[in-house]
KENUTI-689193 format. One record per residue: residue in one letter; x, y, z of N, C-alpha, C in turn. Coordinates in steps of 0.05 Angstrom, whole numbers, plus 5000, padded with zeros to 4 digits. Example, Ala and Ser with C-alpha at 12.3 -4.5 7.8 and 13.67 -1.06 7.14 Angstrom:
<sites>
a526448865156524649105156526449345156/s525749555142527349795143525850015157/
</sites>
This chain:
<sites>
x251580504458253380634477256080484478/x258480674476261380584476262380704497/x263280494516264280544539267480664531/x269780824545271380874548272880644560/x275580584547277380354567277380534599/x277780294613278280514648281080684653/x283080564636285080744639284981084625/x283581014602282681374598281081524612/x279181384631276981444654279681554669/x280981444680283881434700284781714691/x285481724677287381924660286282214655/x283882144654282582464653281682594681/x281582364699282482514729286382544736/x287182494725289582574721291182304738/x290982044743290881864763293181674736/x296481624739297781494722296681224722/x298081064695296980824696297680634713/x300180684732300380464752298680424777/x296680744786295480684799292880634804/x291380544761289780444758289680214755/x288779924768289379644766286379544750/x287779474726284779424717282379144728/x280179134727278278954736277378884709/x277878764690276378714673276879004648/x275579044633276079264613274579614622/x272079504635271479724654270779814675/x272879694688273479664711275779694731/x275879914749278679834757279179924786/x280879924805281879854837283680184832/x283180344852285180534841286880544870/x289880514864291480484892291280654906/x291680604934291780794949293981014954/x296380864941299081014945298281334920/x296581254907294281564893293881764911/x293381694929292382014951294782144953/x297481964961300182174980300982294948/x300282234926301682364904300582634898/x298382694914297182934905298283094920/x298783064948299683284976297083344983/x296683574991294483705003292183864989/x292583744960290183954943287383834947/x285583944952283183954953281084084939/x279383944927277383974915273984084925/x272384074909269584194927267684024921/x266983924948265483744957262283804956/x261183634949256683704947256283474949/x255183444972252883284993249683314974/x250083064959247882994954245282954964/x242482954978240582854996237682874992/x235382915001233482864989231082915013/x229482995006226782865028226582535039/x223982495046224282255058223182065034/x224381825031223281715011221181595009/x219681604985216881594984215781324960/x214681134960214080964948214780994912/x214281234912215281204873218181224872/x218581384887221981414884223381734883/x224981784889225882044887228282054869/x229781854863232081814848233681954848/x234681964880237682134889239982024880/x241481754873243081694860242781814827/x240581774813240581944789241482114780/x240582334804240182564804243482674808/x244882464824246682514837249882454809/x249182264797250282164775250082454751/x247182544747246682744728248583024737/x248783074760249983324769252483254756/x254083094768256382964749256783144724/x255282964722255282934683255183214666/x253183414686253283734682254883844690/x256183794702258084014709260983914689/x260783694684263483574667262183684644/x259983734627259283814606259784214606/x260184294631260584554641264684544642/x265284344629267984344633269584304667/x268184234683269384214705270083934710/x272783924719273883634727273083544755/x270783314749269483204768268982994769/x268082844796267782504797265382584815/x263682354814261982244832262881994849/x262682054873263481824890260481774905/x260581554903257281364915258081144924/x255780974931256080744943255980514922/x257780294927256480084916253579884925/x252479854905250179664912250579434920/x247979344938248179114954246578904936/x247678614937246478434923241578404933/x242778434973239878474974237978634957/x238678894960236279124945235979044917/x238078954904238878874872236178634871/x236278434875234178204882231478284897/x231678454911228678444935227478634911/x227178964925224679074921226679294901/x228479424905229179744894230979674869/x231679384861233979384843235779484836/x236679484813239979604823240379894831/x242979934843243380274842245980314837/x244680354813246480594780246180864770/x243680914787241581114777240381044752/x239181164729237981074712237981224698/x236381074666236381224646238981344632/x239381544624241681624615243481774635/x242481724661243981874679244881544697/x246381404684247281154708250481094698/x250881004715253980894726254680654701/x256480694700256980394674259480244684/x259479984680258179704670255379704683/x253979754689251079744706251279514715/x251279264693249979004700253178884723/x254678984716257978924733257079024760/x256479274764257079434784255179364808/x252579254788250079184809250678914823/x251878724804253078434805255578404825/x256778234820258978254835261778414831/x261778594813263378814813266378754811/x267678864829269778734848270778584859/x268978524871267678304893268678454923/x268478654923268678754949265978674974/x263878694964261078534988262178254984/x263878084971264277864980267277824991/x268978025001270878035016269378115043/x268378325046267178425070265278175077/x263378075059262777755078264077515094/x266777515075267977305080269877375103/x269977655110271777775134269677735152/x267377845152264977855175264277525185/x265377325167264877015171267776995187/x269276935185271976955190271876885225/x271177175218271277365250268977125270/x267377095257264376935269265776555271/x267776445255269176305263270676285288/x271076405278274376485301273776535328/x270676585337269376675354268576445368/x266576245349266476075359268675855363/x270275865352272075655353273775695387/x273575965392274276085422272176045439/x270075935430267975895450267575645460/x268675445430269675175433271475075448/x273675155449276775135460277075255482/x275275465489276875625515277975745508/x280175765480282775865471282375985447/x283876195442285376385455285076475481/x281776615488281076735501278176545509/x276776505538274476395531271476625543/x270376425519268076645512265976485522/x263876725538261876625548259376555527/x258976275516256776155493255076415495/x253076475512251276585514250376875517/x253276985506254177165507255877275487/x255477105464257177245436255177425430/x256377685410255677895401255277965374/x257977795357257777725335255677555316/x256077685297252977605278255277515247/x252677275241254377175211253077395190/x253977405165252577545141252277415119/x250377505104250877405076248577695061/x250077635034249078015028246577795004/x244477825010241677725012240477885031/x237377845014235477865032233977595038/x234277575068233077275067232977305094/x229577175103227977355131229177095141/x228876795133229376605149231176585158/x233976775159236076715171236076925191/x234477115198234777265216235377085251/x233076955254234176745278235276485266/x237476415281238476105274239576055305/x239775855299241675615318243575535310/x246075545318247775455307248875165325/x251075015321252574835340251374585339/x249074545324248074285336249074015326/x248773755332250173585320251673445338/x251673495365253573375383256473585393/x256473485407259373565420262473645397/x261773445380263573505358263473715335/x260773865338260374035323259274275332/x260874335361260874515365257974615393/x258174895399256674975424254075045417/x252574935423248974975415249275305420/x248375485409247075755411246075865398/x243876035396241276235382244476465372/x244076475338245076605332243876835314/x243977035285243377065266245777125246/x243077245227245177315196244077605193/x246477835184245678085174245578055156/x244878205128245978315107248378385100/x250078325096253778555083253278865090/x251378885080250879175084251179265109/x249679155127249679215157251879105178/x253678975165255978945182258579075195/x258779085218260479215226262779215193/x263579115193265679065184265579255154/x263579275145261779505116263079685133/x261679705155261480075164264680155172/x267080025182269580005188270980065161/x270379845140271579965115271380255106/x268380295110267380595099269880775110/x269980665138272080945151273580925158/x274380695149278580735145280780785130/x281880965131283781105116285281095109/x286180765114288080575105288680335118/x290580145111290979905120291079795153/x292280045159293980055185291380125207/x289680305194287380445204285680215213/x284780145182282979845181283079605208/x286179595208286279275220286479425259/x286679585259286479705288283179785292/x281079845275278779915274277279585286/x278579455256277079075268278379015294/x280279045298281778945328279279105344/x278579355344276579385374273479245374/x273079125351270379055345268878845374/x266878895394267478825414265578485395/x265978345407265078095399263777825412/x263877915443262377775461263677875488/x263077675507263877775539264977475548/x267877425561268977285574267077245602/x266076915612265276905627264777115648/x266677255655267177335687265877695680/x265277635646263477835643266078165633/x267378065626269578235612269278225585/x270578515570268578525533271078365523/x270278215494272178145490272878115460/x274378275445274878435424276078265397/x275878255376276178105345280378055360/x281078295359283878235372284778095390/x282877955414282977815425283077535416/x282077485396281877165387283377155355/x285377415353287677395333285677405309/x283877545303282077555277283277875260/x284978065270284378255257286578245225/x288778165230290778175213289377965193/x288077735195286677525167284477645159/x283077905175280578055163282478215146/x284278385157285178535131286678435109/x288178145113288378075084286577935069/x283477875082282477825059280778145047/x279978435063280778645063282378795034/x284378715036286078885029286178955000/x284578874979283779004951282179074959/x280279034973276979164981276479484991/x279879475002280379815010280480004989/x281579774973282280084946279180184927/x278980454926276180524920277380464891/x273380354869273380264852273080484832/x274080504805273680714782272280584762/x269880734759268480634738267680854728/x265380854712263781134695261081184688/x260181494677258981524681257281434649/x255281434642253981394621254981574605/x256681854610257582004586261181944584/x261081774606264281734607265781844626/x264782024642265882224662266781964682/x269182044702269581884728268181814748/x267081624751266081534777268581344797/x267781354819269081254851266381094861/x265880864857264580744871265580514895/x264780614919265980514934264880474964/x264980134967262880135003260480205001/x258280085021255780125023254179995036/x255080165057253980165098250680265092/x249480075109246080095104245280455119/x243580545109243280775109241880825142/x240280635149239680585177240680495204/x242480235197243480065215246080205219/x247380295201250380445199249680705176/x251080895173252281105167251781145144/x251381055124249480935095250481235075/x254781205081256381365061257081135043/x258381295016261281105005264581205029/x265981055021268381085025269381375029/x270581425060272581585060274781605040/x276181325032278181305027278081464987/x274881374982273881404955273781674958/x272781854978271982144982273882314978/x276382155000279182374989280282274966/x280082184951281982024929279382314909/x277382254904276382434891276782714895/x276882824912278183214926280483284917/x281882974920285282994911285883054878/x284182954864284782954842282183084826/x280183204831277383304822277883554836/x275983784814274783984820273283994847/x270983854829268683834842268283474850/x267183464885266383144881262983154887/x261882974875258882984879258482734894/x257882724915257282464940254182444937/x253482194956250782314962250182104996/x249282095013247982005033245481855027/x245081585049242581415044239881545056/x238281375043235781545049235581865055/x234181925059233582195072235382345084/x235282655077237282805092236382795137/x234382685142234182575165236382395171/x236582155156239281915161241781935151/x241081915119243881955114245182105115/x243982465108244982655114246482735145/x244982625159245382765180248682545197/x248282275182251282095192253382225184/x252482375149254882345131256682585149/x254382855159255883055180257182985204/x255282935222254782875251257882635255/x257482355237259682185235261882155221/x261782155190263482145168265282405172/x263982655169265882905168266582985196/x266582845221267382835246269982715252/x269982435229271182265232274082415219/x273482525197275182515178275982805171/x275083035179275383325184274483455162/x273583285142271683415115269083655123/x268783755105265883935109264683935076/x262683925073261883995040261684275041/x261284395016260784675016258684775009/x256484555004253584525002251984345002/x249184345004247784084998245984124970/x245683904957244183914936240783704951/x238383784955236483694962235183604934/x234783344939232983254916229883224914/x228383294914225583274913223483134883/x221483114882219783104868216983224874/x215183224852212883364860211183144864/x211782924863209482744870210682634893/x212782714901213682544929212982784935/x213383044938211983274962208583294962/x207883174937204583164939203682874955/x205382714967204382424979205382515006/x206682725009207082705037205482955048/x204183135025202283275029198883175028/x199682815033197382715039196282585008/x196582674984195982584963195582304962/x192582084951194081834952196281704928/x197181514935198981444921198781344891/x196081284888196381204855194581504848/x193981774862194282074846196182174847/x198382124855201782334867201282374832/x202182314813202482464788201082614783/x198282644790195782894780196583114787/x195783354772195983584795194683534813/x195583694829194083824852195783914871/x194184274873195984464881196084414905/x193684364913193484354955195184164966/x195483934957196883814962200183794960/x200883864936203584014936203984224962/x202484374961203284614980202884465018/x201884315023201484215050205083985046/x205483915021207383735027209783895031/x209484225025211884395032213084475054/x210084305077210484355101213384155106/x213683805095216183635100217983765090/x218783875061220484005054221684245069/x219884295084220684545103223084515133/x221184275141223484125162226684075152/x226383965120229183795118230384115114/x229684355107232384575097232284705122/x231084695140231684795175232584625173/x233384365187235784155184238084255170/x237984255146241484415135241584635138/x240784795156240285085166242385005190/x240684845203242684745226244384595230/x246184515205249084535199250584755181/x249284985181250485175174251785215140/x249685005125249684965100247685065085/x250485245058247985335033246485075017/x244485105006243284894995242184984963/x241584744951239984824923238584554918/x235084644911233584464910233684314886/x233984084876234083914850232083794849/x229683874826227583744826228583574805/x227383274804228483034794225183054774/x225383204752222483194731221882984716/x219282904720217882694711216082854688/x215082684672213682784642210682964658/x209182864674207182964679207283264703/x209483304720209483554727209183804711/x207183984719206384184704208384424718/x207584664693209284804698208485014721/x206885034730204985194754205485094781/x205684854780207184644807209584664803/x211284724788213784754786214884994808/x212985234788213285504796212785564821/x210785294832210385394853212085374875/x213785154869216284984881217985294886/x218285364861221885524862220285884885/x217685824879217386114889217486024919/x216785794935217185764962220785704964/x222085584947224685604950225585884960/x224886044940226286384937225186454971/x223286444969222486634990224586485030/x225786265015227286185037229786205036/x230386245009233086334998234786194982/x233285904983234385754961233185714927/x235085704909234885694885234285334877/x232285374858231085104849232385104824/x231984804814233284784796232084454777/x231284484756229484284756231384064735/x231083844735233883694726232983384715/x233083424681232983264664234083024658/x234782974674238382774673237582484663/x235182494674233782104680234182154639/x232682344627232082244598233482484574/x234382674583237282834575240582714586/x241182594601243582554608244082834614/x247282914610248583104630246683434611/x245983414590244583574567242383724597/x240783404610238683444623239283694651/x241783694658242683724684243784014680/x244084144664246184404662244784574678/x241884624678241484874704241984694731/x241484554733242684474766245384404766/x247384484738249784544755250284744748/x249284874733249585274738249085384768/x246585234775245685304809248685244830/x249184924823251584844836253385054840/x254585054814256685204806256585504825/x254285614815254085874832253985944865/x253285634866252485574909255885584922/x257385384898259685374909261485634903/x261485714877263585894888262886184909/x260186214914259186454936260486384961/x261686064960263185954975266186004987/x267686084955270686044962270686254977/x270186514977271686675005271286625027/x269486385037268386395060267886085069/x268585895057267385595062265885535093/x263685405083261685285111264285185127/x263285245155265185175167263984875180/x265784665192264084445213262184555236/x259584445232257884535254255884325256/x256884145284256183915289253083905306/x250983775308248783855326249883665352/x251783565358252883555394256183475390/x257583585423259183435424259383145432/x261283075427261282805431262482745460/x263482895475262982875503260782875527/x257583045505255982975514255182675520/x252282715537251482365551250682325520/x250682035526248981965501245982055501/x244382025520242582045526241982365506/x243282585513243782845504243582845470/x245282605460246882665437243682515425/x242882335432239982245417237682575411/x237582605439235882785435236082995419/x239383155408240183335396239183245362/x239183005364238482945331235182965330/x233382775354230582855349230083005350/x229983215361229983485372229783605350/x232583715332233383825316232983635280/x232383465276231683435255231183205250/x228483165266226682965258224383115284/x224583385288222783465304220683395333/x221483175342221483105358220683245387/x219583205406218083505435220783255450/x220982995457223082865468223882595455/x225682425472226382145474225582065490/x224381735492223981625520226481305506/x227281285531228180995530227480815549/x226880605526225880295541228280185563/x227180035582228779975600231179765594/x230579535565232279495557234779605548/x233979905526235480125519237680185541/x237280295566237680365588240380165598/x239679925598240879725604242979685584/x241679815555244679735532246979985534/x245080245543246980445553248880385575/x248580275598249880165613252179995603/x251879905596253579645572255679865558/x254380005545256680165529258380385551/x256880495561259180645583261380455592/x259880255601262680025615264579905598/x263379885577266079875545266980175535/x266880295548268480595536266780695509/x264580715510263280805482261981005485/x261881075505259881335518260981565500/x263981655491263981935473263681825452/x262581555439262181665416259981765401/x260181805376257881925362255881735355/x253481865352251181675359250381555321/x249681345323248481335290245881245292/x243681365287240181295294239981085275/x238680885278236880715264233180705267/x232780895253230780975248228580855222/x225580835210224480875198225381055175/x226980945147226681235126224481385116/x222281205120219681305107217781585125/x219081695147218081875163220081945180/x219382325180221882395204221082325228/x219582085239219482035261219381695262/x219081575279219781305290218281125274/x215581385272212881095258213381175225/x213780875211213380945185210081055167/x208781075188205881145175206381455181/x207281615185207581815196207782005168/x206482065157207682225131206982695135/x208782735122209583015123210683055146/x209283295161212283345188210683355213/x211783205218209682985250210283185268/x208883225289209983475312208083355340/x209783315353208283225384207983005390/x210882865377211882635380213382545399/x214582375414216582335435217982015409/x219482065406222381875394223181555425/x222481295411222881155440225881015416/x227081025435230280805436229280625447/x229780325422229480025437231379955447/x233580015439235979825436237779995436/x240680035435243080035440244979875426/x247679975407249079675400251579885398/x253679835414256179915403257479755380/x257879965367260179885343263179945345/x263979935365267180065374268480045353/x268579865333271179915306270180105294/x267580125279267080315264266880585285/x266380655307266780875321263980935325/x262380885333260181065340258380855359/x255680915365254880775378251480735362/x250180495360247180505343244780545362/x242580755369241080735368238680665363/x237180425360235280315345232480405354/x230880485340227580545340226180425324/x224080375329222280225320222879945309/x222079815284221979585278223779595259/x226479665269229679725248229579385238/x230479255210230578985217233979045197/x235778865207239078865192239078575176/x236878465177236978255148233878315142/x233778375115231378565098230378205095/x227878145092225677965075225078055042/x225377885029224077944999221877944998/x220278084980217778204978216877934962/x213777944958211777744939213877744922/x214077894901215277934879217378074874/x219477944885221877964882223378084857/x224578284855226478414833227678184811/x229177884827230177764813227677574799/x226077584802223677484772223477674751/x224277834752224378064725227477994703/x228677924719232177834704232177614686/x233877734664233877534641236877594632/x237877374620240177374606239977194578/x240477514568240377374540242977154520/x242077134498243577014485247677084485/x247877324480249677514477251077624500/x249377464528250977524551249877814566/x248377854556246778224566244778094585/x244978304608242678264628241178494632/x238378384629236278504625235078464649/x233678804670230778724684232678804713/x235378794713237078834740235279234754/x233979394738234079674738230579574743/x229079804750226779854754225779904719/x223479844705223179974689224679794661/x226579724661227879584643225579344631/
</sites>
């Protein structure tokens, strides 16, 4: 495989060479001063998403990379914009995300690695801030902060359970204020989810300025702007904004850019990556984390709230051995046939397209085909599609490349333009003037099926908290279980006669919304027995091997 230099990647989205900055040979920063050159043209947007994910895998980035690649093989000028990978998942359990096979993102071993180094700007901003905090907790000065009462959390983009609780300060008086602190992931930091949705420089450093960060004795909030942190977050920030250009395994444009945990935060790529692709693309192919339960439902509910976007469809990704495990199948038969079980798992599939029913979105099913799906399970797929109105589309991509993908972007192709006379309009499941209380229930309720919400009396107490910091209109972001549309991860197909409990409460005022937490959410992941990074090798020649599942 012969990669393309990135300036011809650049160039075939029509993007001059000044406002491609190269990273290396394939790699590159595309400026932001790119968007005002276009004006107001816009492109057509497809919301990538999936069922709930299921132990083998569904391979929605794949899938999402292959659509790409078909529709550019269909002659249409298109990019994929996705997220960048986190060093945790890369090391722990899921390894990298490139997608795979002949449907992945290139430099792979770059993109999974340190890339950019954008997760190590966003650390070193999220540390910054966690200085500067305590050093105000130290001094009294700028502002003084009550020890026991910071809010702020350190990061490091790992998975590593031992740092979830720490202590920090100890050592004497000279080193600072004894207090129970922790560490997130990169991924889950305010400061990830702020980048995702700022629209520029100016945006950015007013987003970190509201980030609330602890409480002044006398019990007043007290904000990153308060202790002079926001202007040194955005210059260490300030390459990290510009979304990255890289490619696709056939050479087509990719935007990879940001990557807010799919649970804890909003789990998009980049606004900033989203319009830069509309501006200059046909077609952009996105996709949301986990499940059209989470990520789907932020990328609407928050991202296109934020930002006045709408897609003009969704592409659902499925498999037949993930709809046969959630139709109860066990997990080392999901590849066998079996019809009964396919057909009871049609029952989950059924919930997630009422869900994009109730955003007022056309859809088309993408089955992601594995060697052992038969053709009778197939059939049986597209005839429950039809009879709901959506067209299936079964998609080769993992071991054809874009060759693999051409009927699911004929489907595409055909979803969107039934589109141009009429585009989906925004259709949000609450306002955001609703209580919060309201705005939880509108998501369990409506798509994660849910009879109510109860909240714990802590919960209750964090709602309180946020009304009195002005957070009450914003939009809610669930931290939920991805493994079930309901709270418990043992919960498989479509749970009914459930009540949804809220533990917790966390405003995020910079990034704009407010977190819901259920169940046993954790924002710094543990590595498994056997960790992803015992499979990695680097060979003689500098190639890294074992970063991908399967490799």
């Amino acid at each position: 495989m012969t990669l393309r230099p990135i300036a011809e990647v650049g160039a075939e989205l029509g993007l001059s060479p000044d406002d491609v900055h190269p990273w290396g040979t394939h790699r590159a920063k595309v400026s932001l001063g790119a968007l005002a050159k276009q004006g107001s043209r816009q492109g057509r947007l497809v919301l990538v998403s999936a069922i709930n994910p299921t132990p083998p895998g569904e391979g929605k980035t794949t899938m999402s990379v292959a659509l790409a690649m078909g529709l550019r093989r269909r002659g249409r000028k298109v990019v994929a914009a996705l997220r960048e990978p986190s060093l945790g998942p890369v090391f722990g359990v899921k390894g990298g995300g490139t997608g795979g096979g002949q449907a992945s993102l290139e430099p792979a071993a770059d993109i999974n690695l340190h890339f950019t180094g954008d997760l190590h700007a966003i650390t070193s901003a999220n540390n910054l801030l966690a200085a500067l905090v305590d050093n105000a907790v130290y001094y009294g000065h700028p502002v003084p902060i009550d020890s026991t009462r910071v809010r702020w959390r350190r990061a490091m983009d790992m998975n590593d359970r031992f740092l979830r609780n720490v202590i920090v300060g100890l050592g004497g008086k000279a080193h600072g204020v004894p207090r129970e602190g922790a560490f997130d992931i990169t991924a889950a930091s305010e400061v990830m989810a702020i980048l995702a949705l700022s629209e520029n420089l100016k945006d950015l450093e007013a987003r970190l300025g509201r980030v609330v960060v602890g409480l002044s004795p006398d019990g007043k909030p007290v904000r990153a702007r308060d202790v002079d942190a926001a202007a040194a977050m955005v210059a260490l920030l300030k390459d990290a904004l510009m979304p990255n250009l890289v490619q696709t395994r056939e050479g087509g444009p990719a935007l990879v850019h940001a990557g807010p945990f799919g649970n804890i935060a909003h789990g998009c790529s980049s606004v900033v990556g989203t319009r830069m692709g509309l501006a200059y693309a046909d077609e952009v192919v996105t996709e949301a984390g986990f499940g059209f339960d989470l990520g789907a439902e932020k990328f609407l509910d928050i991202k296109c709230r934020s930002t006045g976007l709408w897609p003009r469809g969704v592409v659902l990704v499925v498999t037949l051995r993930a709809l046969k495990y959630q139709g109860g199948a066990p997990l080392a038969r999901v590849a066998d046939p079996d019809a009964d079980a396919l057909a009871r798992g049609f029952d989950h599939l059924e919930k997630h397209l009422e869900s994009v029913r109730a955003f007022g979105l056309p859809a088309v099913l993408c089955v992601n085909r594995f060697p052992q799906d038969t053709e009778a399970e197939l059939d049986a797929l597209r005839a429950f599609g039809r009879e709901r109105g959506v067209e299936t589309a079964v998609c080769e991509g993992f071991t054809r490349g874009g060759e693999g993908a051409l009927e699911l972007a004929d489907r595409v192709l055909a979803m969107l333009d039934a589109t141009d006379a009429s585009p989906p309009q925004p259709r949000f499941l609450y306002d955001v003037k609703q209580s919060p209380e309201e705005k939880v229930r509108a998501i369990a309720r409506t798509v994660y099926g849910a009879d109510d919400v109860a909240f714990t009396a802590s919960a209750r107490k964090d709602l309180e908290m946020v009304r009195e910091l002005g957070g009450a209109e914003l939009p809610v972001c669930m931290a939920k279980t991805h493994l079930s549309l309901s709270d418990d991860p043992t919960k498989q197909g479509r749970p009914r006669g459930f009540t949804l409990t809220v533990r917790e409460v966390r405003l995020s005022a910079g990034a704009g919304f407010m977190v819901a937490l259920t169940g046993d959410i954790l924002t710094m992941p543990g590595l498994p027995k056997e960790p992803a990074a015992r499979r990695i090798t680097v060979h003689e020649d500098g190639r890294i091997t074992g970063l991908m599942q399967g490799e």
